[in-house]
C-alpha positions in Angstrom: 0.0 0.0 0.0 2.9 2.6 0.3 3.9 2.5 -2.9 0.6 3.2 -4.4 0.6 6.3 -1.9 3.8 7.1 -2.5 3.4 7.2 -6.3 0.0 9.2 -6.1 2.4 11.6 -3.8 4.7 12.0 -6.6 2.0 12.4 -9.0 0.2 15.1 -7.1 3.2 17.1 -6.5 4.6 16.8 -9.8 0.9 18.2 -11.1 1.1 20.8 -8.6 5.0 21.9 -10.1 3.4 21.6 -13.3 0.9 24.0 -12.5 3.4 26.2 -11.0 5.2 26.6 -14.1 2.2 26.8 -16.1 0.9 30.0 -14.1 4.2 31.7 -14.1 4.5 31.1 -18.3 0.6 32.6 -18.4 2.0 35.6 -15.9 5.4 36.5 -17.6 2.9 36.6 -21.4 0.7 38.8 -20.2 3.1 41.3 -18.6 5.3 41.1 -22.1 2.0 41.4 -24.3 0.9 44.6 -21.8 4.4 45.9 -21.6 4.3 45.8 -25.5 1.2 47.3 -25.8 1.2 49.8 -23.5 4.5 51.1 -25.8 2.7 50.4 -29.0 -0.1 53.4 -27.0 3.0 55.7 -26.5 4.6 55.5 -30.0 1.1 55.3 -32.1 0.5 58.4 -29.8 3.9 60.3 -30.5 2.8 59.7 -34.4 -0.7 60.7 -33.4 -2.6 58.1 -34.3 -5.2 58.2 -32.1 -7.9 54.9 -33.2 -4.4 53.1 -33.1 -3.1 54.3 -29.8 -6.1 54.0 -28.5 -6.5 50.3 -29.1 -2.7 49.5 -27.9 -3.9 51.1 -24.7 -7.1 49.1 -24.5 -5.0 45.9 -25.0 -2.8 46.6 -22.3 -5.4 47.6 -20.0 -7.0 44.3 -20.9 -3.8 42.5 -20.2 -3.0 43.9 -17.0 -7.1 42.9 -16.3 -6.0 39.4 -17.0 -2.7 39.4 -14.9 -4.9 39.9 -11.8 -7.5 37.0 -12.8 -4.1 34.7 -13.5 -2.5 35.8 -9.8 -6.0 34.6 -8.5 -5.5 31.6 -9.9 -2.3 30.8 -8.7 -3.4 31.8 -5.3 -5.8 29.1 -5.9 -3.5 26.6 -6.6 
């Protein structure tokens, strides 16, 4: 009987590490697409392209929306 409980152990904990990672990919995107954007806002601005700025703002306001959904769901983990 241990080793069945030590391999669903294993198992859970290597899901868990799994999950880990897979939050910490989803965080680093979303701050690189928002960062991105949010320059995109600034240069499209500078050129004064407003419809286009203001999109590249919208995205990173989105993205930066999202990065507090995927925090909750690593606190949830």
């Amino acid at each position: 009987m241990t080793d069945k409980d030590t391999l669903m152990k294993e198992f859970v904990d290597s899901e868990a590490a799994k999950n880990e990672d897979a939050v910490a990919d989803l965080e680093r995107i979303e701050e690189e697409v928002a960062a991105e954007a949010t320059s995109s806002a600034e240069f499209e601005d500078a050129l004064g392209n407003e419809q286009a700025a203001a999109e590249a703002a919208e995205t990173a306001f989105e993205f930066d929306q999202a990065k507090i959904g995927t925090a909750g769901i690593g606190e949830a983990l």
